[in-house]
N, C-alpha and C positions, 0 to 999 in steps of 0.2 A: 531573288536576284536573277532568277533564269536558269537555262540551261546552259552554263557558261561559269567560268570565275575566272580571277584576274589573271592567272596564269596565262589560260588560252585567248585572252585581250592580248596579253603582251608579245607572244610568238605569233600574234596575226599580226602586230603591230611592227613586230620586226622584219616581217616577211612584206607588210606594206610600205617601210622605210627603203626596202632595196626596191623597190618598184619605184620608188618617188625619185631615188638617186638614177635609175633607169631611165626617168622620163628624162632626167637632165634639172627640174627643180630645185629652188635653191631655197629653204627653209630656215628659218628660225629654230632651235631647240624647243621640243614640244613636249609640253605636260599634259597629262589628263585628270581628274576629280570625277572619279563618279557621284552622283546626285539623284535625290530621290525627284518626286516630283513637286512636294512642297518645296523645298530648294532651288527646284528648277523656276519654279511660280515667281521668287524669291527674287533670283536672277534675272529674270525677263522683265522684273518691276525695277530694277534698279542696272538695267542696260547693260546686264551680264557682268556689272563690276561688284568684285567680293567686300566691296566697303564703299559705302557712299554718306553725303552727308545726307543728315533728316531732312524732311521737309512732308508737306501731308498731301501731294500729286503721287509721291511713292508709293505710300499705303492706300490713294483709292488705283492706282493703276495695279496693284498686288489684288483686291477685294473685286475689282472688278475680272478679273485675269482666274481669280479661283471660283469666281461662280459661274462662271462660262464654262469653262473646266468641269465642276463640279456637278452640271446641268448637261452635260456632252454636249455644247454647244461647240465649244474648240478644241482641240487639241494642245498637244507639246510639242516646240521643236524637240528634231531627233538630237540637237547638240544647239551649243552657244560656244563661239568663239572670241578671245579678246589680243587685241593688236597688240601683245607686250613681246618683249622678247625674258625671256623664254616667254613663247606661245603658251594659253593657257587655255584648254576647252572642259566642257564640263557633255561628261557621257550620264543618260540616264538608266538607272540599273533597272528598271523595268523592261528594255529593251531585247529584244531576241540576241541571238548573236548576230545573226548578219546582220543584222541593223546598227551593232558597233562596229564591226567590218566596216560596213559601206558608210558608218559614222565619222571613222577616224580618214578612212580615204578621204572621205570628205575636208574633214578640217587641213589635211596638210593644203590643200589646195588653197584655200583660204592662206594659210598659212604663207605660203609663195607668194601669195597673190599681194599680202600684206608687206612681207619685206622687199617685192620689187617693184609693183607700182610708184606713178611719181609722186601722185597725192599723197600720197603716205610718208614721202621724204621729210616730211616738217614734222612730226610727230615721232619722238624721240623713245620709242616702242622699249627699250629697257627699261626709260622710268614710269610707266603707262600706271601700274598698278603704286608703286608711291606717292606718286602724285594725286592722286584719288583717295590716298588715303589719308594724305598730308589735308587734303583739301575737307574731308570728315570731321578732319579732327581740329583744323580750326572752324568750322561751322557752329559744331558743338561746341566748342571753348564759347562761342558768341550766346549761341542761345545759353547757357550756363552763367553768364555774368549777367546779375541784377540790374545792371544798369542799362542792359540791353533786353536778354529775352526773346522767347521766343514771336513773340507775335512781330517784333520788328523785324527779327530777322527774316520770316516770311513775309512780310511786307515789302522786303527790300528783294526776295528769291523770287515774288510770284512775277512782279514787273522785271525783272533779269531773266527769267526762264523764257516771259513771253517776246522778248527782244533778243534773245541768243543767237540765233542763226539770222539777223541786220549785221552780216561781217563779210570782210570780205570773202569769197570763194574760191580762188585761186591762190593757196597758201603757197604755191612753187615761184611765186614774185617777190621778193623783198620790197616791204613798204619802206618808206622814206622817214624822215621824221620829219615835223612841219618845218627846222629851221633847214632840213636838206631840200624840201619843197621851196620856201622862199628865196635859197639860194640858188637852186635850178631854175627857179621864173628869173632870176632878177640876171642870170647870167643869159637867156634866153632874149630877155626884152633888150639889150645891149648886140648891136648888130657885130656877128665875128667877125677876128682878126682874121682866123685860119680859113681861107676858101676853101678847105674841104670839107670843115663844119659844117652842118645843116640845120638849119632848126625847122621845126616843122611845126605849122600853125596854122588853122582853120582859119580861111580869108577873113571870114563872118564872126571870128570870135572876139571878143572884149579883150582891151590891155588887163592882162590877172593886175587886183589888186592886192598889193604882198603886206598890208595892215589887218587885210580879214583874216580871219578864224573860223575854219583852216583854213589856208591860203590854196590850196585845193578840195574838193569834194570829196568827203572821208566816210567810208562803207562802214567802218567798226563803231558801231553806234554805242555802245557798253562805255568801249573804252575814250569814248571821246566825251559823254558826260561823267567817266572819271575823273578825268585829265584837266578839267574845265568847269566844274561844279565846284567852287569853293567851300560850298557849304557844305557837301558830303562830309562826312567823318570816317577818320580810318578804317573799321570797321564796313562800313558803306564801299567804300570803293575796294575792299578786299574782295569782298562777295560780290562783284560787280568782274575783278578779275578773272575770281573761280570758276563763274557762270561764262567766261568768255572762254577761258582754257580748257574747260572741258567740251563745248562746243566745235574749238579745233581739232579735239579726236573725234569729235563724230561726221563734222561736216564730208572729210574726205570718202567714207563708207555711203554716206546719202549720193556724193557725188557717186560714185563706183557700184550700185547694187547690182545693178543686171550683169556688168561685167564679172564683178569678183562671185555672184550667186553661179552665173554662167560658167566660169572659170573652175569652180570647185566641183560642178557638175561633171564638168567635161573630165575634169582630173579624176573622180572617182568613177567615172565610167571605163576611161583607159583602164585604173589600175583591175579594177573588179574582173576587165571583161583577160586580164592577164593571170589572174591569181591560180586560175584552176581551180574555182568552186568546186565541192561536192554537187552532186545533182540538186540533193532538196534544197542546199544554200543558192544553188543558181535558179533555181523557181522565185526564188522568195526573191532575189535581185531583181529578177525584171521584173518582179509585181511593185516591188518598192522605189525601184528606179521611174519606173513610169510614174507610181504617186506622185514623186516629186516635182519633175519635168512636163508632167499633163497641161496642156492650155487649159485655160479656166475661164470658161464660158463669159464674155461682158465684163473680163478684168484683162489686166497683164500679170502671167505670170513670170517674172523675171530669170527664174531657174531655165523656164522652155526660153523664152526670146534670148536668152543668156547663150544658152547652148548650143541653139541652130546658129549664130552668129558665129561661136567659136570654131565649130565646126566647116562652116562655111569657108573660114579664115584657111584652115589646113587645108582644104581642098583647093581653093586659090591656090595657097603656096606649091602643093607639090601638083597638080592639074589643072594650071591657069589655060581658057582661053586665048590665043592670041593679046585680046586687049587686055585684059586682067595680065598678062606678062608682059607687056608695057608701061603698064599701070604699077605692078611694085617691082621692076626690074629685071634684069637675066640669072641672079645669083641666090635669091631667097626662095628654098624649100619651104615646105609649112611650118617645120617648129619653129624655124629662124622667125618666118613671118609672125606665127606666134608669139613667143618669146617678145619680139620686138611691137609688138601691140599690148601686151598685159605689160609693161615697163610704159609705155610712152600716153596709153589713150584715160580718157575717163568719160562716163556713159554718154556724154552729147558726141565727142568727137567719134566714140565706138561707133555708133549706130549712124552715125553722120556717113563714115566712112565706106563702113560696112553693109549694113543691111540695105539691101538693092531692091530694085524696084521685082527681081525671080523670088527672091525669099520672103515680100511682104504679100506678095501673092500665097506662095506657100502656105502662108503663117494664118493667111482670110485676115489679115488686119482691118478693121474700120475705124473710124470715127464718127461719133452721137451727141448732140447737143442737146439741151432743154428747147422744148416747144409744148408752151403751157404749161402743164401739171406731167408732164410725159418726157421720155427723152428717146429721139429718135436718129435711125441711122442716116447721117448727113454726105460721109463718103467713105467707099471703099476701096483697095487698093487693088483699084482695075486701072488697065489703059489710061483713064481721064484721071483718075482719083489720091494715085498713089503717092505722087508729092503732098498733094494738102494733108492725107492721111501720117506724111512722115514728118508735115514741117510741126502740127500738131503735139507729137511723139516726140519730137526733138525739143520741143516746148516744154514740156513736162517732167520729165527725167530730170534726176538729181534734184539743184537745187532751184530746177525749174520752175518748180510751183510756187516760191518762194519771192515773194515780188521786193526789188531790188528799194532801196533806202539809202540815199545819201546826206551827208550833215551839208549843207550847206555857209549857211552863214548862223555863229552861235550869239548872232549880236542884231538880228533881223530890223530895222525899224527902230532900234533902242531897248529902254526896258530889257534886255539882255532874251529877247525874244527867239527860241532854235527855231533855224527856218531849215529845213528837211524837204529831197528832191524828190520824187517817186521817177525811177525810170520808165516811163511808160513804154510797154511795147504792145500794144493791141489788146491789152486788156484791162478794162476798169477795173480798181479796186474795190473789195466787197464794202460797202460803207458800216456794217454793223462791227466789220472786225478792224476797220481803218479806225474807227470810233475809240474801240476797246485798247490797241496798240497806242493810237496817240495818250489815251488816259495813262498808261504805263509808262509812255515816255515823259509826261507831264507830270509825275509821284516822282523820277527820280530829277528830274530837269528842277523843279521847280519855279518854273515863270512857264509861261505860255508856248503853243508851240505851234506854229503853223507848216501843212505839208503842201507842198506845189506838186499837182496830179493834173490830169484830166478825165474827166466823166464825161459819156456820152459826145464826145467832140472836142469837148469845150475846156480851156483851162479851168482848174478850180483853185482855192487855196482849201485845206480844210484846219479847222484851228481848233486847239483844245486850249484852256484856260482857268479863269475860277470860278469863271460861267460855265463850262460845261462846253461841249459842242458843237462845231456850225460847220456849215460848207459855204463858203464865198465863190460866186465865180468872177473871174477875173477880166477886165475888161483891158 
């Protein structure tokens, strides 16, 4: 176990709780689990939740995860934490003491960061771990009845896993239902009684027709060949659900990494640099702290970009230049500015806001594209570079990389054809994995499925079917 047992966890822990009430934090109830590292393996293969259902992505991301490990290829995180209320992290007993020290600092931040950000508002953090477990245990019920089995039900989890995150992104809007959608068109296309009414409508846009399906363009892809696939069976569109509802606790985290990795950083930096280490405990801090936080050479490391950011943020607040105190007013110090950024931003709008064109210098930020077989530095964040360098960076973040998917019309042509929108925004889709997704949407669709994109300039349609594959362009 270490030089350490659970006693003096717990009086470090208690002495880190009046620090976290110090900083002003506002926390969930926090468990801990210590964990060896086969457990820990265990955990990281099943997304840090103590109960998940089967399926066999689990066990090769577990086999691949231990012989990395077992080959000292990778490493352990120092903890895993999960969004429930009570909070639940899992400490590993191989660890030094300071390294649960600055473990547990760590998760309260996380912690804060979980019960006050907004994305997080939709995700109902008490039932986090029932619902995962609820959702196990009807999996297994499926693969267990003869009449279904395992192979279906993988066949039905492997095209749902790879269409999960085709949802909307912004869980802090309430969606509509479609008879509130054709009710908001059809009160819309009727010119107001009230002159103070507005409707507001794209000169260039089409009269919405309130017969299609959906009667607007619908982001939740899962649930909308639920909802609309008649031939699905119960069973079918359960697992169809499960795979959408666990997606919305994760989406929000994808949205928020740099922030909330940043946010936990900064929080156990505060606490650690207040506790009054011992000497040999405070060496081993800044060797450990630096691990963490270090740039990493031709990546982003979200804990450092997370950090300087947050950091940044408090010096504004309480040392604003002139503009910077016109910029967020005469009355916010740095917590308040704080505070009121981890509650309101999530990683586009963070870095949108925040990271200036002084800290991308700082940071040596670039950006490298493919040229040939090679990938080279295209721009860096100098005088000329440092926008293209951030609009980039703002690209990619969250669920940036994640190229946007709309249902369009589930009746395209006839034949009950899904005709599906690609938002194009300056980047072509990759066609071997455009291929692959539309085949998964075509196993649970059943009829053909055509997406409206564009390649190289050009409209395309790409369509999957009983033929297989094709790219049409569109004239």
């Amino acid at each position: 176990m270490g030089a350490w047992t659970v006693e003096d966890l717990a009086r470090w822990d208690a002495r880190i709780r009046e620090r976290v009430s110090a900083l002003g934090l506002d926390c969930y109830p926090q468990e801990f689990e210590l964990c060896d590292h086969t457990q820990m393996l265990s955990y990281m293969a099943y997304s840090g939740m103590p109960s998940h259902y089967p399926h066999w992505s689990y066990g090769k991301a577990y086999e691949k995860l231990k012989t990395l490990y077992d080959h000292g290829v990778s490493g352990l995180p120092y903890e895993m934490v999960i969004n429930s209320n009570p909070a639940l992290a899992y400490l590993m007993r191989d660890n030094s003491l300071l390294l649960q020290i600055l473990t547990i600092a760590h998760v309260y931040g996380h912690n804060d960061f979980f019960k006050n950000n907004f994305t997080f508002r939709t995700t109902r953090a008490e039932f986090t771990i029932t619902t995962f477990k609820a959702h196990a245990s009807r999996v297994r019920r499926y693969v267990d009845m003869p009449s279904i089995g395992i192979d279906k039900v993988e066949a039905v989890l492997d095209a749902a896993h790879a269409l999960s995150l085709q949802c909307r992104r912004n869980l802090a809007i309430r969606k509509l239902s479609e008879e509130e959608e054709r009710d908001r068109l059809a009160e819309a296309a009727v010119p107001a009684t009230d002159p103070f009414r507005r409707i507001h409508r794209r000169v260039d846009a089409p009269e919405p027709d309130l017969r299609r399906t959906p009667p607007v363009p619908d982001e939740d892809l899962l649930l909308f060949v639920r909802d609309h696939n008649p031939f699905l069976q119960g069973w079918e569109q359960d697992l169809l659900t499960i795979v959408h509802e666990q997606a919305q606790y994760f989406i929000p985290q994808i949205e928020t990494k740099i922030m909330n990795e940043g946010w936990a950083s900064f929080v156990h930096k505060r606490i650690l640099d207040e506790l009054g280490l011992p000497q040999e405990l405070h060496l081993e801090f800044l060797v450990r702290h630096n691990q963490v936080v270090r740039p990493m050479p031709g990546s982003l490391n979200p804990y450092h970009l997370g950090l300087k950011v947050w950091e940044e943020i408090e010096r504004i607040g309480d040392d604003p230049t002139p503009e910077e105190r016109e910029r967020i007013g005469p009355s916010k110090g740095g917590r308040d500015l704080l505070f009121e950024t981890r509650e309101a931003d999530r990683d586009v709008s963070f870095l949108r806001r925040w990271l200036s064109e002084r800290l991308m210098r700082e940071l040596d930020l670039f950006r490298f594209e493919p040229k040939g077989d090679d990938l080279v530095v295209s721009d860096v964040a100098d005088q000329d570079g440092w926008r293209a360098v951030k609009e980039t960076l703002l690209k990619n973040v969250g669920m940036g990389g994640v190229p946007v998917i709309r249902v369009e019309d589930a009746d395209f042509g006839g034949a009950r054809t899904l005709l599906l929108e690609h938002a194009h925004d300056g980047r072509d889709l990759q066609l071997e994995h455009a291929e692959k997704t539309l085949a998964y949407v075509h196993r649970l669709w059943g009829h053909e499925v055509v997406l409206d994109t564009v390649l190289e300039g050009k409209r395309t349609h790409l369509t999957y079917g009983d033929h297989g594959f094709a790219a049409k362009p569109v004239k």
